[in-house]
Every structure is written in C-alpha cells, then in structure tokens.
N, C-alpha and C positions, 0 to 999 in steps of 0.2 A: 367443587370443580376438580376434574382429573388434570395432572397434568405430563405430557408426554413423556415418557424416560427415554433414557439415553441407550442407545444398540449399545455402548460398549466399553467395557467396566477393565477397570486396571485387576489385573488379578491378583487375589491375597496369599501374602504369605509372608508368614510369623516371622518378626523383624530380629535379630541376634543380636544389635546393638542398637544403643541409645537411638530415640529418633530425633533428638539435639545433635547427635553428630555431625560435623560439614564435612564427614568422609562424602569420598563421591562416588560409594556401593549402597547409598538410600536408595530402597527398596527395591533389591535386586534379592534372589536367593543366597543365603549363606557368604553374602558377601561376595557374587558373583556379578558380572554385568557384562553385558556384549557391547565391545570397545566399538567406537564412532569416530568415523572418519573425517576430519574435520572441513575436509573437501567434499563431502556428501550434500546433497540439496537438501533445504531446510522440509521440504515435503517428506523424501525418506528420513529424515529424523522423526518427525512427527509419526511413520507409522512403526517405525522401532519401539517408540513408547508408547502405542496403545492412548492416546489421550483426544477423545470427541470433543464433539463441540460444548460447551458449557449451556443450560439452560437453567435459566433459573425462576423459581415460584414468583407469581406476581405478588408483588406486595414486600417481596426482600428489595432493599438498597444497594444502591447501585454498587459494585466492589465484593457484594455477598459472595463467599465460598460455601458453598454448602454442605450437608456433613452427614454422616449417619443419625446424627441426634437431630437433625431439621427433617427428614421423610428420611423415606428406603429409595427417593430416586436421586437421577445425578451422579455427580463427582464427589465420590465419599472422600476426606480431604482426613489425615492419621491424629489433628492434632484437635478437632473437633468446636467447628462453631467461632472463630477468627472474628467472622462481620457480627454475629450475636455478642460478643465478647466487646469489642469497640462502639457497640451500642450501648448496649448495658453499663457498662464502666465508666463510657463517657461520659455519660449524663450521672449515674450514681455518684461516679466520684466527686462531681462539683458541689454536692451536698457541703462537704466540709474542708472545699477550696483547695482539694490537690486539683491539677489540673493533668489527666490522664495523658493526653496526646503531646506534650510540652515533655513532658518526661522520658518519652520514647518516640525520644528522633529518630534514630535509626530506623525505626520500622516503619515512621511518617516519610521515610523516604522515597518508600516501592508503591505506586499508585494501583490498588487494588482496579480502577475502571480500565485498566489498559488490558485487564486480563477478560474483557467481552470472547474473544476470540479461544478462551482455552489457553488450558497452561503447557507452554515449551519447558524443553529440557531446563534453561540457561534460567529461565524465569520460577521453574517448579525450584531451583537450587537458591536464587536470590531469594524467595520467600521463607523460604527455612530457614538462612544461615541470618536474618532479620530477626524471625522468631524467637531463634535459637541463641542472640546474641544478649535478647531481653527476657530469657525464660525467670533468670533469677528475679529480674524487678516483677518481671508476671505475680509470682507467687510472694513479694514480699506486698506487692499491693494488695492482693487476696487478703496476708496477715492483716494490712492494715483495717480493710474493711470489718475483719474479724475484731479487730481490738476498736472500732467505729461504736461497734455493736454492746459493747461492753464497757466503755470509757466514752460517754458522751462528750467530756471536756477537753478531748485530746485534740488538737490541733496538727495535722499533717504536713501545713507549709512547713514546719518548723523542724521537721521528723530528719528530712533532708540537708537541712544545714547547719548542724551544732556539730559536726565533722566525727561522730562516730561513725567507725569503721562498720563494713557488711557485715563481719559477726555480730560486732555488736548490738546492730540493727538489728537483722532478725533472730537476737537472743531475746531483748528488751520490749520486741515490740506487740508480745502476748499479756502483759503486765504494766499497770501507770509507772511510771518512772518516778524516781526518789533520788535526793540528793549526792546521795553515797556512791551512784551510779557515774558520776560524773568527777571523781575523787583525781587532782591532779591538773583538771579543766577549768576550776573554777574563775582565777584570772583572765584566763583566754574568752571564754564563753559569755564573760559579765563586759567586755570592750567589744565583743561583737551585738547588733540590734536585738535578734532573732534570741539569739542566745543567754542575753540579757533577759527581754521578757520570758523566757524558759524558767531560768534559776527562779527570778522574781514569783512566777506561779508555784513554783516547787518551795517557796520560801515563807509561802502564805502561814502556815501553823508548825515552825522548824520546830526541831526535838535539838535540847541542848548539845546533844551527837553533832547533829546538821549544824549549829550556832559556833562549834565549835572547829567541825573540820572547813566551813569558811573564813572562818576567823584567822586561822593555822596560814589558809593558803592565800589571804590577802591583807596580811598586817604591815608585811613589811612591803608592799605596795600599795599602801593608801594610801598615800599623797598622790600618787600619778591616778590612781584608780576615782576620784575625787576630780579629779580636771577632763573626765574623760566623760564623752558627751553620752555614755551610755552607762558606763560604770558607777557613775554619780547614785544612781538610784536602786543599786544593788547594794553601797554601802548608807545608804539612806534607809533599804528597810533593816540594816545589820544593826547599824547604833539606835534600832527603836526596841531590838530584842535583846540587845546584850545583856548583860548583870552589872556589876560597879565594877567588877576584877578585868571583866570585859574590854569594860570602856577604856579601865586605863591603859590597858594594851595599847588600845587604839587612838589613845591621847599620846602616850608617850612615843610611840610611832610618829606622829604626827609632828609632834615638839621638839624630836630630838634633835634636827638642823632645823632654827627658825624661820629660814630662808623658807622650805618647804610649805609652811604653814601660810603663808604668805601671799606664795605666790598662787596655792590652793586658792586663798579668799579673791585677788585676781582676776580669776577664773569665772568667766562666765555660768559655767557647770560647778565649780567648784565653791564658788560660794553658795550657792542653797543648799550643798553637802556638809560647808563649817555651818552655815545655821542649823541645821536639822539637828547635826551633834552638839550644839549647844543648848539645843532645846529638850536633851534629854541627860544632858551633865547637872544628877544633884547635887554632888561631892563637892563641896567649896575647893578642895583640893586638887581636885582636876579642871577645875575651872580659872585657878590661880594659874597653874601649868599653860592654861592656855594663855591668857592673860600676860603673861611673861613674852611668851614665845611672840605676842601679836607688839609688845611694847617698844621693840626696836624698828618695827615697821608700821607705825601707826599714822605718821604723817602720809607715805605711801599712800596706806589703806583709806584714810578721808577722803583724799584727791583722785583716788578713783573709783569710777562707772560701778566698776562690779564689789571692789573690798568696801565701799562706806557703806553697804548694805550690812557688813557683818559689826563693823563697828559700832552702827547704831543702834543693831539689835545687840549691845552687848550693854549701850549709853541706856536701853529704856528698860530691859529685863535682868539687869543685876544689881546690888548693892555700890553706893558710890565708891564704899572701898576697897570691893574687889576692880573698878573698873579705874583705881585711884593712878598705876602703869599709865594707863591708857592718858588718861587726863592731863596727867604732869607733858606730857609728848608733845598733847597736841599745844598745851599754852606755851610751850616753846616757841611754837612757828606759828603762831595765831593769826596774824594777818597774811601768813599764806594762805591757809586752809580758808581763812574768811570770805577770799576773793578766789578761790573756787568756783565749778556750777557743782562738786559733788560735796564738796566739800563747806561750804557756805550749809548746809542741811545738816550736817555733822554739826558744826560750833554751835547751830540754835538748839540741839540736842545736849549739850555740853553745859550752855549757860542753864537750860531747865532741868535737868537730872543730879550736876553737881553740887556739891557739900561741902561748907566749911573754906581751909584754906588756898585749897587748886581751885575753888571759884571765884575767890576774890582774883585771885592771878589769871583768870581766862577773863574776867568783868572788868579788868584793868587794861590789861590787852586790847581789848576792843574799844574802849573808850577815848585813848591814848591816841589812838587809831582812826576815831569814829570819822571826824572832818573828811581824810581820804575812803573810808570804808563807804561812806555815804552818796559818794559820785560812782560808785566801782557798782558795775554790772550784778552782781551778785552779792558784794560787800551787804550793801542798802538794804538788803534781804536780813539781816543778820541784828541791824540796827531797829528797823521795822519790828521785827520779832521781842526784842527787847521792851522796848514801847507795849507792843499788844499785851505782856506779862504784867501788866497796869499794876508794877511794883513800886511806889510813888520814889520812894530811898533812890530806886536804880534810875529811874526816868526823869530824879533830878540834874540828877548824876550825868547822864546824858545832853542835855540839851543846857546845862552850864559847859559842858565843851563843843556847842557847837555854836553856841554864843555870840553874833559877833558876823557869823557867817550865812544867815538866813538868808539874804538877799541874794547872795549868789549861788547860794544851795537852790534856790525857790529857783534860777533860772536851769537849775543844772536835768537832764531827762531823768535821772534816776534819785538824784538826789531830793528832788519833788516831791517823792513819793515820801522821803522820811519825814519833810517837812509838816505836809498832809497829814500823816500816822501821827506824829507830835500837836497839833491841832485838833486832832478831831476826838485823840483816845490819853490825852495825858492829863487832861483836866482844865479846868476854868483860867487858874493862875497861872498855869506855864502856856496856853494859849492868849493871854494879856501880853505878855512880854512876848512874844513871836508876832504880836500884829501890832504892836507899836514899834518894834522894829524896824519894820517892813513900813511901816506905814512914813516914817521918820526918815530914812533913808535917803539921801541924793536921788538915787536911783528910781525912788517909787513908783515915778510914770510910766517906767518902762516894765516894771511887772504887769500891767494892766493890759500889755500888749503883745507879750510873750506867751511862745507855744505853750511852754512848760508852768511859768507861774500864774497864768492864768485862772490855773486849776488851785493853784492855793491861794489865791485871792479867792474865788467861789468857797473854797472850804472853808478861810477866814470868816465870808459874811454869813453865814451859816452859823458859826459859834459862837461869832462876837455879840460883848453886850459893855453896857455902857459906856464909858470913855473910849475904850480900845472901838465901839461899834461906831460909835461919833467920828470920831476921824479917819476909820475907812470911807464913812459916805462923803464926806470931804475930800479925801481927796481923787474919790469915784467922782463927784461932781463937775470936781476942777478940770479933769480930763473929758469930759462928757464929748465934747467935739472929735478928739482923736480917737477916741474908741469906735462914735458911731461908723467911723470909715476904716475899721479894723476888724478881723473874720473870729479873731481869739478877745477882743476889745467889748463886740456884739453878746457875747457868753456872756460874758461880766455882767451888760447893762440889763441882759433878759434875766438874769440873777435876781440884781439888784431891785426891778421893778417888780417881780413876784415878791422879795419879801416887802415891798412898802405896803404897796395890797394887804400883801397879809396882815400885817401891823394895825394899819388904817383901823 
C-alpha cells in the first residue's frame, strides 16, 4: 500500500552544533534564525517554520514521529526513530526488570498524542530539550542492554542504587563488577537491602584480596553491622570464609566491650550473626573469649526472646567446661531464670548438658525451689523436665521435697501437670506413695471434683496396683453420689468403669 507524502519538507542543512543543544538557533543555518514576533498569530508562526500536517503509516502507534529510517515520507525527525525506540525498549527492557518508562520522567512528561496536529515551534523545543536532558541515560541504557548480552546474571534494579556516581556507572558497566570496585563502600552498601544482596553475590567465591579488604573495612564495626537487619548476612557469609587469624580479628572486635557482644545476641538480627560465628569458631581459644565476654551477661541472655537462643546453642554444642562462665551465672539466679517463658528452656538445657560440680548447684537450686517452681507458669516446665530424664537418684530427689504437698499441688492448674509427670513417668514406688497420699488426705473428696485434679486421679487409676489401687476405688465408691452430679466427677466414674470391664 502506497501511502501519501507530505507537499512540504523542512529543508536540510548541516547542523554546526550539537543537536542536544537547548540553544534556540536548532536548525537554523550557521546559527542563524529569523526573530518572531511574539505578537504574531500562531498561523504565521507556523508558516515561518515550514512544518505540514503530520501523517502517519497505518499500523505506527499512536505518538509515532517518524523518521528517515521508517520510509522516505513525512517528517524526517534529526534524532531518528523516538516511537520505534519506546517500543522496543519498553518492552525489551522488562526482560530483566529495569523498568524503561519509570526512569525517564522527564520525557514521560510531553504526550507524544497531542502532537496529531503537527509540531509547533514551542512544542518542536519541548521535545528536544526532554530528549536532550536524558540523552546520557539513552545511551547508558543501550550500555546496559549491551552488558544484558554478555552477563546474563547482572541484574539492573540494582545498577541504579548502590550510589555509584555516572562515571562510575558508565566506566563499569561494560564489564561484571568485583569487589575491589566498591573499596571504601563496603559498610555502607552491606546496611542498605539492594546493596547488601550486591556484595553477598560478589562474595560468592571471594579471593583472600576480597576476604581481606572486607574484613579491613568492617571489623571495627561488627557489632553494629551484626544488629542490622541487612548487614547480618554480609557478616554471616564473612565468618564462613575467614581463616583462624580472621576470626580473631573478629572475636576480639566483638569482645573487646562485653556490653557489645551482648546486646549483639539481643538482637533479633544479631543473634543468628553470634550463632553463625560460633558455628564456625574451632579455636577453643576464641571460643573462651566469647564465653568470657557472654559471662557477665548471661542471666540477661536466658531471660530473653532473642539472646537464650545463643546461650543454648552454646549449653548443646560445647564442652561443659568451656560453657562452665556461663553455668556458674546462671545457678546464681536459678529461680529467676526458672520462672521465665525464655528462660525456663535455658535451665532444662542446663540441668541435661551440665557436669560435675555447677550441676549439683543448678539440681539444688531447683529443688530447694521445686514446691514454688511447681505452681509457676513456666517453673512446672522445668520440674516436669527433670522427671521425663527418668534419673531415678534425681526424681527421688524431687518428689521427697514435694512430699507433703500433693494434694494441694493436685489442685493447683499447673502444678497438676508435675503431679501427673511424677505418676505416670517415675515409677511403681514413687507412684504408691503419691496415691496413698492423696488418697489418705482430709481433703480427698474434693479432688474427685476439681477442675484440675481430676486429671490426677484418672492418671492415678491408670497406674495404680494393689493396695495403693484398693483404696482409690474406695474411696471412688464412697463419693459415687456426688460425682454422678459433677461435669469433672463424671470423667472419673467413665474412668473408673472402663477399667472394671477391663479387669473383669
């Protein structure tokens, strides 16, 4: 299909300066132009400049400029192909998530459909001094697509915000980038997101160079670099690569105010940064260092969310007598830490991993203790734990100090639960003497009826045998009336009646 040309062509003639410039002698001769009256009607303006109506090939979008390189008709336009350019780009560049049209504002500001009508004076100078204000990004985007082609893993979001300067930019961006490139940045770049995953990809297989000039430029801020919700994981892949000479850099860094270390573990971020470096400390020697530095803060660290995490990985993956600081700390303040919610998981770690004399002193502590330990929200936990170590020594040990108190433990909501645990997991003989207790008691009808010990009468009749089993149905019998009109009473006798059955 032919399609009409235009009567009337802008006449050419070879430009003497840049056609980026926002002088306003663009494409005049020699930098000549005949001055306009600004009182003149917009008609005589239009035919001072020569500029027909625009037509354009079917099948271009709507905004098309058209150019020497699309036909020989039309408005040859100097900078060649605008609407071809914002097609192609647009769509290419989403390949690998720059987003073309986000980045050149300025130019998304002039609406290429306004221009149906042909382009005036005011309008032919708006679209140049647009062009011309993003020529540089033009042709760093071109680089980029160019290094697209040659670096499949480069990623462009990233190109824009790690704050190298335009030289830099398009010095670097013909070539992958390497660590050395970034000499000076390293701190800054590892606390921003973008720039974190950058170093981290650039970190994948360092050269002791690279292991080295990180190291320089973030030793004496690892403590902060360590609490920071992004930097965490730049020195996480650092202490996987270090050497031993390394480490200690970055131990003694760490430990030289203990406070620091501390408040690291704290740290929501900052403790999986001390676990990761302890996971790679084999130096008993730097591992003491740490130990030292964690020993004046250890009760701290149990009693909280984020630091009992590093405490316990230090209670299950070391020797008792490297963690021996830690242990003396916590038997100190034992029935703090016991009645904890973080810290109550700490001592049950304590009592199973320690050795020797700091655990007679944490197993004395808790005992001492156990009566109130055993009604405490979290204590019970600690107590229970004890019992499940089906240590017979230690679980005598226990339930001689609770001696005395079963009936009122049996009605307590948590203290139930130790009850039970002592019943069901400490054996034949220490379950005898817990239900002749109970059974003997002033009080014994009224366990039959309660929320809470209801549940340790059912676990009693489950274990019990001989004498001890004789006089729970006794005195299950004697109550038979007030239970059947009781909701916790009812449990008991549908108990009691599946094991006769059974027995029978």
């Amino acid at each position: 299909m032919e399609y009409p040309k235009n009567t009337h062509f802008l006449p050419y003639y070879p430009q003497t300066t840049s056609s980026f410039d926002s002088d306003d002698t663009f494409g005049y001769p020699f930098g000549q132009r005949e001055d306009i009256d600004v009182d003149q009607s917009l008609s005589e303006v239009f035919s001072m400049l020569s500029v027909s109506p625009a037509s354009f090939p079917a099948g271009f979008p709507v905004g098309h400029v058209g150019s020497s390189g699309d036909s020989d008709d039309g408005f040859g336009y100097p900078f060649g192909g605008i609407g071809n350019m914002e097609s192609f780009r647009g769509y290419g560049c989403r390949e690998f998530g720059f987003d073309f049209e986000s980045n050149f504002e300025s130019r998304s500001n002039f609406d290429f459909r306004n221009l149906s009508g042909g382009f005036g004076y005011d309008n032919t100078r708006l679209l140049l001094s647009n062009v011309s204000e993003n020529a540089d990004k033009q042709l760093l985007f071109q680089r980029l697509c160019d290094f697209k082609k040659m670096n499949g893993c480069f990623d462009s979001r990233n190109f824009f915000k790690v704050g190298l300067t335009k030289g830099q930019s398009q010095h670097n961006v013909m070539r992958p980038w390497c660590l050395r490139q970034f000499r000076g940045m390293i701190y800054n770049l590892a606390k921003d997101q973008n720039g974190c995953r950058l170093l981290q990809s650039l970190f994948a297989r360092p050269t002791l160079e690279d292991i080295e000039m990180v190291l320089f430029e973030v030793v004496d801020k690892i403590a902060d670099l360590m609490k920071d919700q992004f930097g965490n994981y730049l020195v996480q892949k650092l202490v996987a690569v270090c050497n031993i000479q390394q480490k200690m850099e970055l131990v003694l860094s760490l430990t030289r105010v203990p406070t620091n270390i501390i408040l690291v573990c704290m740290s929501p971020h900052g403790t999986r940064a001390v676990q990761r470096l302890l996971e790679n400390l084999s130096d008993p020697t730097q591992v003491m260092l740490v130990m030292n530095a964690l020993r004046c803060g250890a009760v701290a660290l149990a009693t909280d969310p984020n630091g009992h995490h590093v405490i316990q990985y230090c209670l299950v993956n070391y020797h008792c007598d490297l963690n021996k600081p830690i242990l003396n700390e916590i038997a100190d303040e034992c029935y703090k830490v016991a009645t904890d919610r973080s810290g109550c998981c700490v001592l049950q770690a304590c009592v199973e991993r320690s050795r020797g004399a700091v655990r007679t002193r944490i197993i004395t502590e808790i005992v001492t203790n156990s009566v109130h330990l055993a009604q405490d929200p979290f204590g019970n936990y600690v107590l229970q734990h004890m019992v499940g170590l089906k240590q017979p020594a230690l679980t005598a040990l226990l339930v001689r100090q609770l001696q005395g108190n079963f009936v009122s433990l049996s009605c307590n909501k948590y203290a139930s639960n130790v009850v039970e645990k002592c019943l069901n997991e400490a054996g034949e003989e220490v379950s005898r003497r817990i239900i002749l207790e109970l059974v003997k008691s002033p009080d014994s009808s009224l366990l039959l009826v309660n929320p809470f010990a209801n549940f340790v009468i059912q676990s009693a009749l489950k274990v019990s045998k001989g004498f001890a089993q004789d006089s729970l149905r006794n005195l299950i019998s004697k109550n038979t009336m007030i239970m059947r009109s009781n909701l916790y009473g009812k449990k008991i006798l549908d108990k009691f009646e599946k094991k006769k059955v059974k027995n029978a």
